[in-house]
PAZAPA-4460 file (N, C-alpha, C; in steps of 0.05 Angstrom, whole numbers, plus 32768, in hexadecimal, padded with zeros to 4 digits):
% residues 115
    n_x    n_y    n_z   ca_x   ca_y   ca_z    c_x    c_y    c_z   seq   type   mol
   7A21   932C   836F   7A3B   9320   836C   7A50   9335   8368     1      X     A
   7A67   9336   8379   7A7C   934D   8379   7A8E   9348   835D     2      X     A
   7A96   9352   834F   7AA7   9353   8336   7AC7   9362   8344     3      X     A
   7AD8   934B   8337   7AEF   9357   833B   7AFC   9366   8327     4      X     A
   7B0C   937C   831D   7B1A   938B   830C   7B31   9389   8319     5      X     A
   7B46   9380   8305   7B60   9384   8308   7B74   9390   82FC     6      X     A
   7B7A   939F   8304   7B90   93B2   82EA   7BB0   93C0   82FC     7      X     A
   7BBE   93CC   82E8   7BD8   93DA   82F1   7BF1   93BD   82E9     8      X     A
   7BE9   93AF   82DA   7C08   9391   82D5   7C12   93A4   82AC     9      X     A
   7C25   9394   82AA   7C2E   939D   8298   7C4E   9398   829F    10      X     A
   7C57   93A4   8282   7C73   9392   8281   7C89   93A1   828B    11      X     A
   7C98   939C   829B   7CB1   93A4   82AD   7CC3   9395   82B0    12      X     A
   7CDE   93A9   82A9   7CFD   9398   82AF   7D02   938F   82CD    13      X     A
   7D15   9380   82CC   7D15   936E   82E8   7D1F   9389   82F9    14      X     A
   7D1A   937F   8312   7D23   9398   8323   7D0B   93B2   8327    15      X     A
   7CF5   93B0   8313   7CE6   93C0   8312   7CCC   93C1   8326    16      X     A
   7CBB   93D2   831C   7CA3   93DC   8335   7C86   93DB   8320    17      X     A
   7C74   93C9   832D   7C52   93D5   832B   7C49   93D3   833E    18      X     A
   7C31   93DF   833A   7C17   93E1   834D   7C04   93CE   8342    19      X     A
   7BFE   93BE   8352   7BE1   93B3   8346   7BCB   93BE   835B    20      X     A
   7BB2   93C1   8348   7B98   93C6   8358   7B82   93B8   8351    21      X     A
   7B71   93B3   8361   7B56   93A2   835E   7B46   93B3   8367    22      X     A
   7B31   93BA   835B   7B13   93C3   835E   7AF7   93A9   836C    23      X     A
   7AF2   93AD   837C   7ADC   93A0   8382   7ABB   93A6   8385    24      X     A
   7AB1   93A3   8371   7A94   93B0   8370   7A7D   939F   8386    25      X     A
   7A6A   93B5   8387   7A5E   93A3   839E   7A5D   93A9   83BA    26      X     A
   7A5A   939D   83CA   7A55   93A6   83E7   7A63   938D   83F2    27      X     A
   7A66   9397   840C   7A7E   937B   841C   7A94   9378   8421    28      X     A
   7AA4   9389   8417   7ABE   9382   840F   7AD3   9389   8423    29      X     A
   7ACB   9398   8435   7AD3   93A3   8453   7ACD   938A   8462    30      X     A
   7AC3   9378   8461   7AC8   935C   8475   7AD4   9343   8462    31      X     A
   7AE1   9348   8458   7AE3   9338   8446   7B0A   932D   8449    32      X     A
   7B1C   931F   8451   7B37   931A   844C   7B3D   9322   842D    33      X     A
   7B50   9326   8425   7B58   9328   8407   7B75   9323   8403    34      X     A
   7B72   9318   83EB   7B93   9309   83E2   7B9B   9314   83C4    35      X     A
   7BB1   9317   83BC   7BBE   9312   83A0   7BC3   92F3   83A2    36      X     A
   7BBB   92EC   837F   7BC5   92DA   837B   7BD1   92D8   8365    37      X     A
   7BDE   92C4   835D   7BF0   92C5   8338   7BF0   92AE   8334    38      X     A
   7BEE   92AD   8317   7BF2   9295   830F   7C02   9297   82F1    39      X     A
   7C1B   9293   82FC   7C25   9289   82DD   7C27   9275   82CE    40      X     A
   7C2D   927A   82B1   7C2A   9263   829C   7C3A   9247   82A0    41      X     A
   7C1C   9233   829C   7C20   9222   82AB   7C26   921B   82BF    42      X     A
   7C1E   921C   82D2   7C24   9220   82F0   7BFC   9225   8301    43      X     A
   7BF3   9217   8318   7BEB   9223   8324   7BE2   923A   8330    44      X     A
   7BCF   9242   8339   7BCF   9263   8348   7BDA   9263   835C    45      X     A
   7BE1   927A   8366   7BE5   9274   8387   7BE5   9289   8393    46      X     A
   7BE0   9288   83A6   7BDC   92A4   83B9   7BF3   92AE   83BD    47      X     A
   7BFE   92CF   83C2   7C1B   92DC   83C5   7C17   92F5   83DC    48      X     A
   7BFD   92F9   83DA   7BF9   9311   83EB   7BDF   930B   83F8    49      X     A
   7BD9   930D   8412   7BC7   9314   8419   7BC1   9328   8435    50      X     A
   7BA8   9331   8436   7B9B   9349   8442   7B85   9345   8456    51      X     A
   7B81   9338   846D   7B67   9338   847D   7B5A   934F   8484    52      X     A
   7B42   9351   8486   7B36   9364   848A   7B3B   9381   8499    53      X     A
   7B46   9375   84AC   7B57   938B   84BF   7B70   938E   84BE    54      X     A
   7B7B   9389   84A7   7B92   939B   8495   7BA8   937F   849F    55      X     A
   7BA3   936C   84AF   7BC1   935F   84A9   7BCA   934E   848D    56      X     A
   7BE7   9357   8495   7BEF   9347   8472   7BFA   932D   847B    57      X     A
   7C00   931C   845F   7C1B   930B   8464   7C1C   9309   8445    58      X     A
   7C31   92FA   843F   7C3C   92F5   8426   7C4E   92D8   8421    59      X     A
   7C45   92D1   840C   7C5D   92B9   8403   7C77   92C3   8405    60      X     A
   7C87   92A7   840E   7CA7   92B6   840E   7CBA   92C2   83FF    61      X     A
   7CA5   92BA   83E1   7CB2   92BE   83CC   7CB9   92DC   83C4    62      X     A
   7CA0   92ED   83CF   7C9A   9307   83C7   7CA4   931A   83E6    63      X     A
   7CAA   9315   83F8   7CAA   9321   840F   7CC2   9337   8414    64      X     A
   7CBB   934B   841A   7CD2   9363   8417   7CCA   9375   8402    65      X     A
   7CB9   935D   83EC   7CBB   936A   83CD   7CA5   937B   83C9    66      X     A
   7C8A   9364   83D3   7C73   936C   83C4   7C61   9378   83E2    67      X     A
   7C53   9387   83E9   7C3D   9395   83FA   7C1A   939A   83EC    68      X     A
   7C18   938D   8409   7BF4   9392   8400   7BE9   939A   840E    69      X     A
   7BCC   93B8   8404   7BCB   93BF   8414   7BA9   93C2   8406    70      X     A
   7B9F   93CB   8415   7B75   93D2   8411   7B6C   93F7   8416    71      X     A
   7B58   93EE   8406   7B50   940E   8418   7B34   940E   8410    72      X     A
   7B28   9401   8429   7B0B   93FB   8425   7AF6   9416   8425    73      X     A
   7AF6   9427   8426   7AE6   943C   841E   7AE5   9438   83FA    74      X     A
   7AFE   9430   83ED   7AFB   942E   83D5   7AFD   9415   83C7    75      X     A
   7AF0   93F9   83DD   7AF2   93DF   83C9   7B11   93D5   83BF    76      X     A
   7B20   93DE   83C2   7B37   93D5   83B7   7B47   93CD   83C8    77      X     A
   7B5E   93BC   83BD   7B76   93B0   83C7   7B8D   93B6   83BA    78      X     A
   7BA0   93B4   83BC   7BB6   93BE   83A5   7BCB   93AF   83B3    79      X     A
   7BE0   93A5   83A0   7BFB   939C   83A0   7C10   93A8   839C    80      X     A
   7C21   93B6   83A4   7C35   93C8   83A3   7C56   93AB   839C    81      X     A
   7C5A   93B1   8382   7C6F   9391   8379   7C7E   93B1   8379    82      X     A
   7C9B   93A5   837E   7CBA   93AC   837B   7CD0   9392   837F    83      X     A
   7CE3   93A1   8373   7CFE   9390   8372   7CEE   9372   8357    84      X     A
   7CE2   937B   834A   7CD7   9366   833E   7CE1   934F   832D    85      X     A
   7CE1   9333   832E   7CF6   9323   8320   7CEB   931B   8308    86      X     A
   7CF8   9309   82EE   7CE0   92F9   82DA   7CD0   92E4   82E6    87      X     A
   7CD6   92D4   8307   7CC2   92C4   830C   7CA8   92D1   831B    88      X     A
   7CAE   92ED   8317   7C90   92F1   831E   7C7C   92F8   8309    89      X     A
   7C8A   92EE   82EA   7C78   92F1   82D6   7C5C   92DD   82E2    90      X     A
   7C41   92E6   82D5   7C32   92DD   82D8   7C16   92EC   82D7    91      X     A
   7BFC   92DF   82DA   7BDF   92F3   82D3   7BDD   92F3   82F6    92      X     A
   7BDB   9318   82F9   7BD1   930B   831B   7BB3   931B   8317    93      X     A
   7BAD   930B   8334   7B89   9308   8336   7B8D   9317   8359    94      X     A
   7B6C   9319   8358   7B74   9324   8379   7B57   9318   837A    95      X     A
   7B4D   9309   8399   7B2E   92F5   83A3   7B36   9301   83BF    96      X     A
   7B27   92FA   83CB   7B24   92EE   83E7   7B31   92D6   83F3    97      X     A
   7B40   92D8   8407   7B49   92BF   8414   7B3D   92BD   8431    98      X     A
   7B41   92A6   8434   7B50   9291   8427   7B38   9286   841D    99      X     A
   7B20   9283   841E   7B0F   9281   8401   7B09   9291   83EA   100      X     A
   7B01   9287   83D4   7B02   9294   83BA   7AE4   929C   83C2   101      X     A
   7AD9   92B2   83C5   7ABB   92B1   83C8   7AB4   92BA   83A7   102      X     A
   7AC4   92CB   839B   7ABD   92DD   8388   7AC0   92CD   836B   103      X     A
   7AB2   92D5   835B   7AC8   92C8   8341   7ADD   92DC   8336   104      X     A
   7AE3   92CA   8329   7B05   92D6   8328   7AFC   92F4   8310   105      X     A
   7B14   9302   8316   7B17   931C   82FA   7B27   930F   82E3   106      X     A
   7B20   9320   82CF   7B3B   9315   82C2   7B5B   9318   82C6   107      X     A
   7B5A   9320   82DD   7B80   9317   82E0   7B86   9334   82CF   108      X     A
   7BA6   933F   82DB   7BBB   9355   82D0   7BCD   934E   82CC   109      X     A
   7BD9   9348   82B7   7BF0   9343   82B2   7C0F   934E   82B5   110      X     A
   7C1C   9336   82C1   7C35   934A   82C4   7C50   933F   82BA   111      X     A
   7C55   934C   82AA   7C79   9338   829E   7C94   9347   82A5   112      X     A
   7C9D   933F   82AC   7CB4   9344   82BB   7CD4   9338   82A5   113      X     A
   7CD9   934B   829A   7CF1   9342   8287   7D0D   933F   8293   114      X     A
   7D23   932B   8296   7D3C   9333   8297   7D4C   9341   8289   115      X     A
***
């Protein structure tokens, strides 16, 4: 079973910049689509970024211009490159597989975004 690690969230003024990264242990992960997802308090998850195997992206409209995602399968990972960041993108983000969840979830990186 592949384990996800999520890290790089933490608290930033609006207008600001993180990196998020996910670790994926395991084998597979080079055929695999991959997404960010978030979910803030009270509210649903939802997908914001995603990554198919052969590097195409797309993104919710919400995040677009803002947020980039990118992989680098020699090393299991995916990462989210957030800028221009607002308070509605407070929230725990997760990173799976899309558009099915094959994996179980990590525990989520947190990211708060202050005005």
């Amino acid at each position: 079973q592949v384990q996800l690690v999520e890290s790089g969230g933490g608290l930033v003024q609006s207008g600001g910049s993180l990196r998020l990264s996910c670790a994926a242990s395991g084998s597979g992960f080079s055929r695999y689509n991959m997404g960010w997802y978030r979910q803030a308090l009270g509210k649903q998850r939802e997908l914001v970024a995603r990554i198919t195997s052969g590097g195409s992206t797309a993104y919710v409209d919400s995040v677009k211009g803002r947020f980039t995602i990118s992989r680098d399968n020699a090393k299991n990972t995916v990462c989210l490159q957030m800028s221009s960041l607002k308070p509605e993108d407070t929230a725990v983000y997760y990173c799976n597989t899309w558009p099915v969840t094959v994996w179980g979830w990590g525990q989520g990186t947190q990211v708060t975004v202050s005005s």
